[in-house]
KETORBA-96186 format. One record per residue: residue in three letters; z negated, y, x of N, C-alpha, C, O in turn. Coordinates in steps of 0.05 Angstrom, whole numbers, padded with zeros to 5 digits, always signed. Last residue first. Example, Ala and Ser with C-alpha at 12.3 -4.5 7.8 and 13.67 -1.06 7.14 Angstrom:
# residues 2
ser-00142-00045+00257-00143-00021+00273-00157+00001+00258-00161+00023+00268
ala-00156-00114+00264-00156-00090+00246-00156-00066+00264-00169-00066+00285
END
This chain:
# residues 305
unk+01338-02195-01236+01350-02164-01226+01380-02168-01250+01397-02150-01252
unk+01316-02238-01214+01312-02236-01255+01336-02210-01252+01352-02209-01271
unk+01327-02244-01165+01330-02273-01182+01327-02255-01209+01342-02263-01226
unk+01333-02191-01138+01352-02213-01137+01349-02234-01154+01370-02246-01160
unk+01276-02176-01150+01307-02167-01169+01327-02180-01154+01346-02177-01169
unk+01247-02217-01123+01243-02210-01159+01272-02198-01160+01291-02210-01171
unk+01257-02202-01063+01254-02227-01083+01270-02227-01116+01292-02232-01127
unk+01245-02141-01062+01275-02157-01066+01276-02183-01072+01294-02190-01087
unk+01182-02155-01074+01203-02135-01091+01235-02141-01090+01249-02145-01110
unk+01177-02168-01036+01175-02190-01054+01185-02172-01076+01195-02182-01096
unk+01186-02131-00989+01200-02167-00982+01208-02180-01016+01227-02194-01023
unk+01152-02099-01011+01184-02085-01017+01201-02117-01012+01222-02125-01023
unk+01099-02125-00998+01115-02118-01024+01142-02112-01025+01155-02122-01043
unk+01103-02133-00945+01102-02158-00959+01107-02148-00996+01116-02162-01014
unk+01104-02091-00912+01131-02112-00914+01123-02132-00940+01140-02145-00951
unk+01041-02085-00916+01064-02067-00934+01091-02084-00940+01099-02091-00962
unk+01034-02114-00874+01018-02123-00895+01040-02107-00921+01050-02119-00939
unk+01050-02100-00827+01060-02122-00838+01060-02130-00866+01075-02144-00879
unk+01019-02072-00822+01037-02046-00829+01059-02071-00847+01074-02069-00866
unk+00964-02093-00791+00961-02087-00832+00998-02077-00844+01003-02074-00868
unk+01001-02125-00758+00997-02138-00771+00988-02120-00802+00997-02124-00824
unk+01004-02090-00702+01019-02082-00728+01024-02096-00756+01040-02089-00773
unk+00979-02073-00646+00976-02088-00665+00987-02072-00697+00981-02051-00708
unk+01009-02060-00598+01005-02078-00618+01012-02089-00635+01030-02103-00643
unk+00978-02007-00589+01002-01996-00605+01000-02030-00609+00987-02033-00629
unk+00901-02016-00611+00923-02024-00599+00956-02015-00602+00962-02018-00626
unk+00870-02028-00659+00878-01994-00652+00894-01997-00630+00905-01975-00626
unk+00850-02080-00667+00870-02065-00684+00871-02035-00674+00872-02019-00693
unk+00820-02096-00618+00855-02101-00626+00872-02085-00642+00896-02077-00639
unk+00774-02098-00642+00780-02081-00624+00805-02077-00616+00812-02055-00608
unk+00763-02146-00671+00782-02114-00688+00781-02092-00666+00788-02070-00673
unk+00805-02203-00646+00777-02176-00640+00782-02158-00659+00805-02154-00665
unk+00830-02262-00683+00836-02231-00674+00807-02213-00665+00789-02212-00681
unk+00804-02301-00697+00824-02309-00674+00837-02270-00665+00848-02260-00645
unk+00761-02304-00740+00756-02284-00703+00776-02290-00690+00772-02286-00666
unk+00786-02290-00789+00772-02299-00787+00765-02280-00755+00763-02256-00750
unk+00845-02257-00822+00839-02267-00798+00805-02275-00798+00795-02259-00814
unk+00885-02278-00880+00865-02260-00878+00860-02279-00849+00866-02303-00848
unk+00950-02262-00845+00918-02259-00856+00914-02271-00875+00932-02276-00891
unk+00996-02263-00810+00990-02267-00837+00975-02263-00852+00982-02258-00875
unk+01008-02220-00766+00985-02252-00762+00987-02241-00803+00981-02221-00815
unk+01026-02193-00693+01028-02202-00724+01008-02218-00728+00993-02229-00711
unk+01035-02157-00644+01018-02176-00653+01027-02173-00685+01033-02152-00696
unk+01095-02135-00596+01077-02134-00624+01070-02149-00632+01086-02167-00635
unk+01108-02102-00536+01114-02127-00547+01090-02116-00576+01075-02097-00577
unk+01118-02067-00493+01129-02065-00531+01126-02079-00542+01139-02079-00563
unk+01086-02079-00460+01077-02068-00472+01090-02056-00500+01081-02043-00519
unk+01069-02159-00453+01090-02130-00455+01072-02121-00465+01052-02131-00476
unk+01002-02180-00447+01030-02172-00461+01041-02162-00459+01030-02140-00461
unk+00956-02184-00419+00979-02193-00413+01004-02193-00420+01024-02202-00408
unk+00916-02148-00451+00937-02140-00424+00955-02154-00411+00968-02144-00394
unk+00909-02189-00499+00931-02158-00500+00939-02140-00470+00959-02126-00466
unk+00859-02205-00470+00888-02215-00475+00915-02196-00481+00935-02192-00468
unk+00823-02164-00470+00840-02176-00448+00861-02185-00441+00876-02181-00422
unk+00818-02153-00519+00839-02134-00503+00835-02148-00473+00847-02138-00454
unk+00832-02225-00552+00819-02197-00554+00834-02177-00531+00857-02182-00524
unk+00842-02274-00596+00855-02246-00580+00837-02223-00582+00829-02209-00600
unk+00824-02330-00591+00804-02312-00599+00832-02294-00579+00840-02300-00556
unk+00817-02403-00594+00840-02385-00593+00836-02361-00601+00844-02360-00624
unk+00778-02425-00609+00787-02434-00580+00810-02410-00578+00817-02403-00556
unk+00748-02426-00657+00743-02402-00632+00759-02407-00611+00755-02393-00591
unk+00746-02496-00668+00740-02462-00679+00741-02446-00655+00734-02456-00634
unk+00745-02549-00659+00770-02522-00648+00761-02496-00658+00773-02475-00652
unk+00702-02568-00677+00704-02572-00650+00732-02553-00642+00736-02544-00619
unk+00698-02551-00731+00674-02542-00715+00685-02543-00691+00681-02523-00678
unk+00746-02590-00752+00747-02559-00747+00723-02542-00731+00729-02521-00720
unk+00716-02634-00737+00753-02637-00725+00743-02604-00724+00735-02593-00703
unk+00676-02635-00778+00671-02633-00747+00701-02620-00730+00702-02601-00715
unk+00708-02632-00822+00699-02612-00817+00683-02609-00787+00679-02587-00776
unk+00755-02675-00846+00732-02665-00833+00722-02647-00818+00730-02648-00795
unk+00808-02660-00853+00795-02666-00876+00768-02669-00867+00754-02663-00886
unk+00831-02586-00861+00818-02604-00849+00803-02624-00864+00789-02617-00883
unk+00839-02538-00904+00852-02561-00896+00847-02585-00871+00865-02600-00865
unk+00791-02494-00881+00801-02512-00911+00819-02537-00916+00813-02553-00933
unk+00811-02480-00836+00787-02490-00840+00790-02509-00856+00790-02534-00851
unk+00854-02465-00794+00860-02468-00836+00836-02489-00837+00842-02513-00838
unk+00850-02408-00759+00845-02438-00761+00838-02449-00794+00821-02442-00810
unk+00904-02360-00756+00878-02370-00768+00877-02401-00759+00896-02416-00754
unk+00949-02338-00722+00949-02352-00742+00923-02366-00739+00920-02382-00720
unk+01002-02282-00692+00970-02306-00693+00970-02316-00714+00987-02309-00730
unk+01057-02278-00655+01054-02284-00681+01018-02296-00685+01013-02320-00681
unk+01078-02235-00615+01052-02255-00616+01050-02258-00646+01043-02239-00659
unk+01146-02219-00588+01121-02215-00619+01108-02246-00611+01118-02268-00604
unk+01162-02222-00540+01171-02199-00554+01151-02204-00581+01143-02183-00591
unk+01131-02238-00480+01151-02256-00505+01151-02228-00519+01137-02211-00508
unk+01113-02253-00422+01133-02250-00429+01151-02257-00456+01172-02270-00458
unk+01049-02292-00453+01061-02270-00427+01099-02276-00434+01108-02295-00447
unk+01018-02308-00488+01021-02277-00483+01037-02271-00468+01044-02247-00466
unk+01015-02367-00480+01032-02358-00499+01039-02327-00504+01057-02319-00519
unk+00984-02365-00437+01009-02375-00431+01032-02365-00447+01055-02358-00440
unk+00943-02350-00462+00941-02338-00444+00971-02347-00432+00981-02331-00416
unk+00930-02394-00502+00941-02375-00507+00939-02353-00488+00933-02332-00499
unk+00948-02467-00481+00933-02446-00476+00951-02418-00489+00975-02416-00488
unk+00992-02503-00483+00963-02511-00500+00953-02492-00504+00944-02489-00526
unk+01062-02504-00513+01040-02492-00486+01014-02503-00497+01014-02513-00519
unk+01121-02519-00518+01106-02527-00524+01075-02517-00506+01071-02528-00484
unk+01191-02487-00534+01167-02497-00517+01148-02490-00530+01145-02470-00545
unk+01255-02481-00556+01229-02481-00558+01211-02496-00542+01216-02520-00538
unk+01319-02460-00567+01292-02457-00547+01262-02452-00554+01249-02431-00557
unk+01343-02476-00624+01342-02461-00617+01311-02463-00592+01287-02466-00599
unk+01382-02508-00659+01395-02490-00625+01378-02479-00620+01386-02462-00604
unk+01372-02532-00694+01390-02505-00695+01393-02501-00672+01412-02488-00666
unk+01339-02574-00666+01370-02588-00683+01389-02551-00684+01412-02547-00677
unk+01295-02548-00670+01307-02553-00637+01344-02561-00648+01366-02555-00638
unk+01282-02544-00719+01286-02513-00695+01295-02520-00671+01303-02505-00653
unk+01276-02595-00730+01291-02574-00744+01299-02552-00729+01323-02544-00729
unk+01234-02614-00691+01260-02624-00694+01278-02607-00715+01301-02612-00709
unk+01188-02579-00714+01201-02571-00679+01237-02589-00685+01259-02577-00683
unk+01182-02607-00756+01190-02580-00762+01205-02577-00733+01229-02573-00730
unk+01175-02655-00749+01192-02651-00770+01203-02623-00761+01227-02618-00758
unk+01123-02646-00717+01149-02656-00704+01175-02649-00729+01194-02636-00721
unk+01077-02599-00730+01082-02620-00740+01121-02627-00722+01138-02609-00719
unk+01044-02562-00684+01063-02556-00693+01080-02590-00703+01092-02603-00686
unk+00979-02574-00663+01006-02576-00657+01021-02578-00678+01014-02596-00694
unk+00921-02578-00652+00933-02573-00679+00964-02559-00671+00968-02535-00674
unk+00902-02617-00624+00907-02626-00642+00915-02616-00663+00917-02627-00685
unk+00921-02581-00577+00942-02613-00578+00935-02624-00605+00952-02638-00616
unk+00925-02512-00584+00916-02540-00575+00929-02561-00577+00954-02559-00579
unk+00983-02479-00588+00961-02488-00599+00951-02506-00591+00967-02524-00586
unk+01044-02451-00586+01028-02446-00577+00995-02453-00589+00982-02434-00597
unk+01112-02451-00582+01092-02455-00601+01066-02462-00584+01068-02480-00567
unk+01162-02397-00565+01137-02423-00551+01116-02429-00581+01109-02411-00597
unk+01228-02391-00581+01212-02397-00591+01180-02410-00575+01178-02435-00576
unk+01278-02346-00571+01265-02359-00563+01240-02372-00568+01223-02360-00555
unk+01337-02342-00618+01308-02334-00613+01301-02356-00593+01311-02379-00593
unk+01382-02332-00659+01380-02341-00638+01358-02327-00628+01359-02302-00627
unk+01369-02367-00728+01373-02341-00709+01376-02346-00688+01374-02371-00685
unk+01349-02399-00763+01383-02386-00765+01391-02366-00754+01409-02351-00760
unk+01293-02420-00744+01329-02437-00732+01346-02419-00742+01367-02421-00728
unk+01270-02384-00773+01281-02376-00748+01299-02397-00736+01317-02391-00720
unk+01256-02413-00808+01271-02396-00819+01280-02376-00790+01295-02357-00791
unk+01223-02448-00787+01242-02463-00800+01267-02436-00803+01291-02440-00801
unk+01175-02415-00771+01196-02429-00750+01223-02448-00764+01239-02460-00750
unk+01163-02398-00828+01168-02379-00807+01192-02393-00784+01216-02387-00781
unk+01145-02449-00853+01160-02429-00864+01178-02412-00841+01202-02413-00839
unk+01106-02462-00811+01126-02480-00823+01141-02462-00829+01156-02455-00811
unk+01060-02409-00813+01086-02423-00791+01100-02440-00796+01118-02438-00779
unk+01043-02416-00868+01061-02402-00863+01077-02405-00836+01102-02404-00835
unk+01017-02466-00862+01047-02469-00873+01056-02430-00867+01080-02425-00862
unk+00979-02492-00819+00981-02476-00829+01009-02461-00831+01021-02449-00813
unk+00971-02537-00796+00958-02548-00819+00965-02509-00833+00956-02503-00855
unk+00992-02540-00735+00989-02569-00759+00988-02564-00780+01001-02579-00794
unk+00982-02494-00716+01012-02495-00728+01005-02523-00747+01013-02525-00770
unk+00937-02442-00710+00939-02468-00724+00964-02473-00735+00972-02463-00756
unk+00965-02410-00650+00941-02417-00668+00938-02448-00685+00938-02470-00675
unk+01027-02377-00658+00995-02380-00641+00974-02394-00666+00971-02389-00689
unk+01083-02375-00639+01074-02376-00654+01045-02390-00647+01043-02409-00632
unk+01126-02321-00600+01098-02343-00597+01091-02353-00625+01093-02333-00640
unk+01186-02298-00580+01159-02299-00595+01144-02333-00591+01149-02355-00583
unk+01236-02264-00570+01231-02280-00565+01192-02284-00574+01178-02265-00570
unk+01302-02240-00599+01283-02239-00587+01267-02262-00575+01281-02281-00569
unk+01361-02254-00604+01356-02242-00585+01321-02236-00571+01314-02230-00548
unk+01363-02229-00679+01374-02250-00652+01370-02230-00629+01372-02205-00629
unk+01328-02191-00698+01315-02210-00698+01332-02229-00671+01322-02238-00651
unk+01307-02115-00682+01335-02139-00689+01314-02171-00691+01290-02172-00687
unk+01277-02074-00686+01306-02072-00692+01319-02098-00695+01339-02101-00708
unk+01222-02088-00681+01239-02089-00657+01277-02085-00662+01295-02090-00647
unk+01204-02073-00737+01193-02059-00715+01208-02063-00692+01211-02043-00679
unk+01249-02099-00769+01235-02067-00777+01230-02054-00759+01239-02032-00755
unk+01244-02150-00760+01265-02134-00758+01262-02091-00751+01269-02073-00737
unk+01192-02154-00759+01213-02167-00739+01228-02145-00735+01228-02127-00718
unk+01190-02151-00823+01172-02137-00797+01187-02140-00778+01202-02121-00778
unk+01224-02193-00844+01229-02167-00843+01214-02151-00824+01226-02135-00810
unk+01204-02241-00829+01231-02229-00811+01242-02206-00819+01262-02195-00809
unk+01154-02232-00856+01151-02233-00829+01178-02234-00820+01178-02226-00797
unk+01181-02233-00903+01169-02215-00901+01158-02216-00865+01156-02194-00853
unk+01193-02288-00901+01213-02274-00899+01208-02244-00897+01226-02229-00890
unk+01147-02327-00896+01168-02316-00869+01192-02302-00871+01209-02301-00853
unk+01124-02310-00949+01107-02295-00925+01133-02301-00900+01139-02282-00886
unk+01156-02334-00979+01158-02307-00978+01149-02301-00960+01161-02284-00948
unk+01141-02402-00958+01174-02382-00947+01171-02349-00959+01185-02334-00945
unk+01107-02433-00939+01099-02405-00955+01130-02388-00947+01136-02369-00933
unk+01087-02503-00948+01108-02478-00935+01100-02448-00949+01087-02446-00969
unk+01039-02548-00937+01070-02544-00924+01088-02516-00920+01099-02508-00899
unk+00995-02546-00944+00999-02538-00927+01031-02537-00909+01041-02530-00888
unk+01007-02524-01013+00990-02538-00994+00985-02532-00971+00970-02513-00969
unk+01044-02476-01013+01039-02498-01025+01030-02516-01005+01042-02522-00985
unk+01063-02408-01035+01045-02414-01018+01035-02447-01032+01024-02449-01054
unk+01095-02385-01076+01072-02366-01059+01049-02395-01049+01026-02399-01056
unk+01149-02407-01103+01130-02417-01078+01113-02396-01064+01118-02390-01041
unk+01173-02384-01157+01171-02376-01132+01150-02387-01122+01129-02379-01131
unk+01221-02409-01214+01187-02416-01196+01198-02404-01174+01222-02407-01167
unk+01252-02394-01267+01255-02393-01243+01225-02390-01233+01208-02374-01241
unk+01250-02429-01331+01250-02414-01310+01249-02412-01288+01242-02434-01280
unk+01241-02486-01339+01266-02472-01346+01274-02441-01337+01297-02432-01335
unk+01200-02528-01300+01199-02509-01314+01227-02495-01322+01240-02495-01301
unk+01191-02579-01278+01186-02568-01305+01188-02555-01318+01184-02557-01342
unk+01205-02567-01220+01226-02596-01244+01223-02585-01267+01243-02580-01281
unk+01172-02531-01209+01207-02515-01211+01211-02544-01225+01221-02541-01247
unk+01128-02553-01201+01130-02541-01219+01160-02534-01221+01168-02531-01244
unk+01151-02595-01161+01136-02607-01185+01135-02580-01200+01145-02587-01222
unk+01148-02546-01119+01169-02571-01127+01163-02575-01157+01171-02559-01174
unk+01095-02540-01115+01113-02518-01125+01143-02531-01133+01156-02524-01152
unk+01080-02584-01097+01057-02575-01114+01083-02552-01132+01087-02550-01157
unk+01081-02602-01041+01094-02612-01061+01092-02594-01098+01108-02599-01116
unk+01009-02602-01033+01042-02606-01017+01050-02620-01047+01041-02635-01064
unk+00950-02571-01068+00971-02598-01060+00998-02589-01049+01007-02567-01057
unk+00941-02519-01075+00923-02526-01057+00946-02549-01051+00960-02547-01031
unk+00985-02462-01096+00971-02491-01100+00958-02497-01081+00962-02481-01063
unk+01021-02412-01133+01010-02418-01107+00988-02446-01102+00967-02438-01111
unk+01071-02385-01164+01052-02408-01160+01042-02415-01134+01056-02423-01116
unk+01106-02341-01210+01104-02348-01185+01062-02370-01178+01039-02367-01187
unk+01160-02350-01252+01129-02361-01243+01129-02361-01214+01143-02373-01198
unk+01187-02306-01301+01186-02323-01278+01163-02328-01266+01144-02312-01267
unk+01183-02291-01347+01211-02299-01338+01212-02309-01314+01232-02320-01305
unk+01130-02317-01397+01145-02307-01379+01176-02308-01370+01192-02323-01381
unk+01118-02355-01433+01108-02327-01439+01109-02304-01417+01098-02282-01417
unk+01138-02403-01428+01141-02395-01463+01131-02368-01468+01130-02357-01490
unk+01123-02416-01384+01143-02416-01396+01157-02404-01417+01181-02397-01421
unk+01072-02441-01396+01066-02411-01383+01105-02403-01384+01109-02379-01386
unk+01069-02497-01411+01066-02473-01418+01074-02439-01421+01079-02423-01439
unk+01091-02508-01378+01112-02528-01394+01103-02501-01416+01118-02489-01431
unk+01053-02510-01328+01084-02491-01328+01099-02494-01355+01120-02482-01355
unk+01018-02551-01355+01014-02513-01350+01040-02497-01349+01046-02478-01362
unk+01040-02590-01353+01031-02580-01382+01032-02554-01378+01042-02537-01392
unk+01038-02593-01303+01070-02601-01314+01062-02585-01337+01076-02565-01341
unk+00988-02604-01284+01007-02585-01266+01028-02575-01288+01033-02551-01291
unk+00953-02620-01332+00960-02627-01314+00980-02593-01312+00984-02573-01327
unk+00881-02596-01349+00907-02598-01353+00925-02615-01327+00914-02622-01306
unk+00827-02600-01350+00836-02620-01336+00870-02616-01343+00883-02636-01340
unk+00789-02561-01355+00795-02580-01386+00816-02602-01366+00816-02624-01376
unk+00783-02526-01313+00768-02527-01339+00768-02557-01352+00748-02571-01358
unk+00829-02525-01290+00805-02524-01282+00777-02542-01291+00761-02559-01282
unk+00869-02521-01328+00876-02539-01312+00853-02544-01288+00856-02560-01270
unk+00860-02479-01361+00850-02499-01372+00852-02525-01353+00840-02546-01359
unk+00830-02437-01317+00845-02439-01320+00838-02466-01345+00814-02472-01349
unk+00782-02416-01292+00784-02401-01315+00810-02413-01327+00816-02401-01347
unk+00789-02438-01233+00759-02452-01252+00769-02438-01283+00761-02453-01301
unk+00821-02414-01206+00834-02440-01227+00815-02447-01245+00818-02459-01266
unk+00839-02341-01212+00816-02366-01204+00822-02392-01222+00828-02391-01246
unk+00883-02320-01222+00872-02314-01196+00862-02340-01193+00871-02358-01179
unk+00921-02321-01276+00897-02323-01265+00898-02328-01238+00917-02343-01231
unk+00971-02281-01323+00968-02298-01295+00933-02305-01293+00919-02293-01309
unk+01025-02228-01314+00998-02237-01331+00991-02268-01314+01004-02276-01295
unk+01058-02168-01305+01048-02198-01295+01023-02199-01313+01008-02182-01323
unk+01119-02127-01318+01085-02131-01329+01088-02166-01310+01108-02180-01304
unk+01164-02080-01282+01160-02102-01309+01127-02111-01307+01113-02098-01292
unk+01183-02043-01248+01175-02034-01277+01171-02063-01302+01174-02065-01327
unk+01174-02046-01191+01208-02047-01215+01188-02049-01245+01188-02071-01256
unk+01123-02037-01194+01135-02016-01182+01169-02022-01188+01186-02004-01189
unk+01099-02096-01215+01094-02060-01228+01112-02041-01214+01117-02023-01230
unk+01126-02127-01177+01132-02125-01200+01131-02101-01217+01149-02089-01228
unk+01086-02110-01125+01121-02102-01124+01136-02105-01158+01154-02090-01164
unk+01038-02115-01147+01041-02090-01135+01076-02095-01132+01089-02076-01139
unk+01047-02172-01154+01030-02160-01172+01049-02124-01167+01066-02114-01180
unk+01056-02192-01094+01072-02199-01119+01064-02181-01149+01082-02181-01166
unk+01009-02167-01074+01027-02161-01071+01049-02162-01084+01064-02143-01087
unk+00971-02201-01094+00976-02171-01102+01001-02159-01093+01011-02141-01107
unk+00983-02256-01076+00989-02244-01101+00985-02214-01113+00994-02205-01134
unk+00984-02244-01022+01007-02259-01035+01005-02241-01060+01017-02220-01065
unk+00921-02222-01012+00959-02210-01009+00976-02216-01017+00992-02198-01024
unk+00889-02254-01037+00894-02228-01032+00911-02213-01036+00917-02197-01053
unk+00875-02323-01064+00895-02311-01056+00885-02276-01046+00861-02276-01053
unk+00854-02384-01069+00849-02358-01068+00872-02344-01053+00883-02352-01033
unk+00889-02429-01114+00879-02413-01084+00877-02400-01086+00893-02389-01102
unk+00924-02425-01159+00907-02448-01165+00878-02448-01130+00858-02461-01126
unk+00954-02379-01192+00943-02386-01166+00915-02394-01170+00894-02382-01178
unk+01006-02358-01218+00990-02379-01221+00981-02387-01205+00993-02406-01194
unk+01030-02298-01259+01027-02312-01234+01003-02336-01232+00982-02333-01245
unk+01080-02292-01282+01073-02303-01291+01062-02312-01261+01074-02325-01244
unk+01115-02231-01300+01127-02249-01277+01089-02258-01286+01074-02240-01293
unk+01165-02201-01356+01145-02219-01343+01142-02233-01323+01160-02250-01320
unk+01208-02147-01362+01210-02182-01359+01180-02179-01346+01173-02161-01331
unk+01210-02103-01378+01216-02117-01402+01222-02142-01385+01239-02158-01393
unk+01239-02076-01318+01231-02073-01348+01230-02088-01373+01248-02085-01389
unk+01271-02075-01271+01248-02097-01279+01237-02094-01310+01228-02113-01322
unk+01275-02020-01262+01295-02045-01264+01288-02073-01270+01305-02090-01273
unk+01255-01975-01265+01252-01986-01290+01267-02015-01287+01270-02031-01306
unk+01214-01959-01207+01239-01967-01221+01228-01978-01248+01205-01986-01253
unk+01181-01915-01146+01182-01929-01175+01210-01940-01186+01230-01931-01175
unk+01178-01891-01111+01182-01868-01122+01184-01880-01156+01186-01869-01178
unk+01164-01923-01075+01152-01900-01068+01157-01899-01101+01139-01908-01115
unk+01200-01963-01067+01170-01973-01077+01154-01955-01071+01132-01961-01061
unk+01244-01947-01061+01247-01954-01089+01220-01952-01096+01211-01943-01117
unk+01241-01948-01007+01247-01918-01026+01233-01925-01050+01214-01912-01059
unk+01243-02004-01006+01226-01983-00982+01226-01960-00998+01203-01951-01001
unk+01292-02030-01021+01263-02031-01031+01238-02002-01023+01223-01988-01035
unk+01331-02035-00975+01333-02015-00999+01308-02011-01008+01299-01988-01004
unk+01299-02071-00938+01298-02055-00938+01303-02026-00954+01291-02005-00952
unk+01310-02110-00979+01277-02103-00981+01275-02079-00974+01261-02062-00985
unk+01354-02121-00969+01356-02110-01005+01324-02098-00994+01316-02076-01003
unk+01357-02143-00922+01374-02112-00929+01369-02101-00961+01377-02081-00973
unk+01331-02186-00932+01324-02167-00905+01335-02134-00911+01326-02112-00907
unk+01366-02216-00967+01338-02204-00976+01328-02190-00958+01309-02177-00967
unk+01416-02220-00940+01417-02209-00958+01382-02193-00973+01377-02171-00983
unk+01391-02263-00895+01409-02224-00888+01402-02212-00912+01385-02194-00912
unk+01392-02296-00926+01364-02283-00909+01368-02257-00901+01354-02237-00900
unk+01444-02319-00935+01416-02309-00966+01396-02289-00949+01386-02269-00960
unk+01453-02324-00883+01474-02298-00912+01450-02295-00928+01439-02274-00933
unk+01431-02370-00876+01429-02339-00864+01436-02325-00874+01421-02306-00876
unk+01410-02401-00932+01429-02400-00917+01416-02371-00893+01396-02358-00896
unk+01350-02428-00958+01358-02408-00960+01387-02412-00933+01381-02428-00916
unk+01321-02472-00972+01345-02468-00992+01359-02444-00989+01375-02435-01005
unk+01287-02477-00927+01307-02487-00923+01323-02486-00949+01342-02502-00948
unk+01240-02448-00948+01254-02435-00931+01285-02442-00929+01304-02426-00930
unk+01235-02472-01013+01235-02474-00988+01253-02454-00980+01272-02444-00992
unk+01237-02447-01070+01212-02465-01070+01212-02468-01032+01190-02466-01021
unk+01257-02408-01114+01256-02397-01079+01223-02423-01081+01199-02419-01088
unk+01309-02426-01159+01288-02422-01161+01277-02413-01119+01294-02414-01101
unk+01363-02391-01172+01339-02399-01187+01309-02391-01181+01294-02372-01186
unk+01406-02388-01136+01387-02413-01130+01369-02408-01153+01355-02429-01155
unk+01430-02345-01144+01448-02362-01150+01422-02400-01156+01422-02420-01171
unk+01402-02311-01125+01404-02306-01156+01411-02329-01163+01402-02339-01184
unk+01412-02305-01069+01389-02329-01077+01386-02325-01107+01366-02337-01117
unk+01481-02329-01057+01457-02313-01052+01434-02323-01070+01435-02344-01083
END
């Protein structure tokens, strides 16, 4: 189980047993993150986000305080000395070590959270590295899953939008090979779902297709996963002027959907969503937004717990 691993840098260190296990501890979580715990007490979680962050890290913030232990940390890297003064990566964790129990790290570079778990003697959590992976956000998205359609084997979903360049779908479709799911990945041609990854999800077994249009990717599937255009990661900025907007859900689109079917989307959304969307039954992306503490609340007390 994942106490056993240390540290949570990939999706892929996780077994299905590990994934079961944090799906059912989060759900314990649910009570816990009403009513409060001391079980966390007297440990530090050390957060380091070199990106802007919202959710990740309040959320990590907001599930620590609720088992009862303290975070200390910077938001903005410009305040950092690794901003500032030019630290390296290695110096900082070699640091921040010496005044926590565990780091959680979020980076602009691939690779970025790796490189911190070599350095550090404590346990590193991957909130999010370059553009490769954000495994809390897809485990908090197979808890929604779970939550709102009761089960995960058996369904069937879209992943929409920017799959090239935006790691929480890495995360997500990696962590769905340990299920049986139907999978369409769904995005223009140049921002297609990197091959590494489709060859991982196709190697599990598991049905996946390839569509261009999101009017293809609405019809007959059990969750519309959306996903932003990762502006920021483009290395030219025409590339992103010329896909912006191509992929926009609004209630047209939502009439092609089942009607149990449910919209998700990581956030923060730009216009790939209408907010005329959000009063939709739907749309269930903010309720998503909650999963993401009690998700990172069983995180934390499985590794320091």
């Amino acid at each position: 189980m994942i106490g056993r691993l240390h540290n949570l840098i990939s999706i892929l260190d996780l077994t299905r047993q590990d994934i079961d296990l944090i799906l059912e501890h989060s759900a314990k979580m649910e009570q816990v993150a009403i009513k409060k715990s001391k079980d966390l007490e007297g440990k530090i979680m050390a957060c380091l986000f070199f990106e802007p962050s919202t959710r990740t890290r309040l959320s990590f913030e907001s599930a620590m305080f609720r088992l009862g232990g303290s975070v200390l940390g910077f938001a903005d890297v410009a305040v950092s000395s690794a901003g500032g003064k030019g630290e390296t990566l290695a110096d900082t964790i070699r640091t921040v070590e010496r005044y926590a129990d565990v780091i959680v790290i979020r980076h602009n570079l691939d690779g970025s959270a790796r490189v911190a778990a070599e350095f550090s003697k404590i346990p590193v959590i991957n909130a999010g590295s370059g553009s490769e992976e954000h495994p809390t956000q897809a485990l908090l998205d197979l808890y929604s899953i779970k939550k709102l359609k009761g089960k995960i084997d058996g369904i069937s979903i879209s992943l929409c939008g920017d799959l090239k360049y935006g790691r929480t779908v890495h995360s997500l479709g990696m962590a769905l090979s340990h299920y049986d799911v139907t999978v369409k990945l769904v995005a223009p041609p140049p921002l297609r779902m990197k091959p590494a990854v489709i060859a991982e999800m196709k190697e599990a077994g598991l049905r996946v297709t390839e569509v261009d249009t999101l009017e293809e990717g609405l019809k007959d599937v059990d969750v519309v996963y959306m996903t932003r255009i990762q502006k920021e990661r483009f290395p030219d900025v025409r590339e992103y002027d010329a896909l912006k907007g191509k992929f926009r859900l609004g209630l047209k689109e939502v009439g092609l959907m089942r009607d149990d079917a449910i919209i998700l989307h990581p956030l923060p959304r730009v216009d790939e969503i209408d907010p005329e969307v959000d009063s939709t039954p739907q749309a269930k992306y903010f309720e998503q937004v909650h999963s993401g503490v009690v998700t990172r609340m069983a995180i934390l007390k499985l590794i320091l717990g």
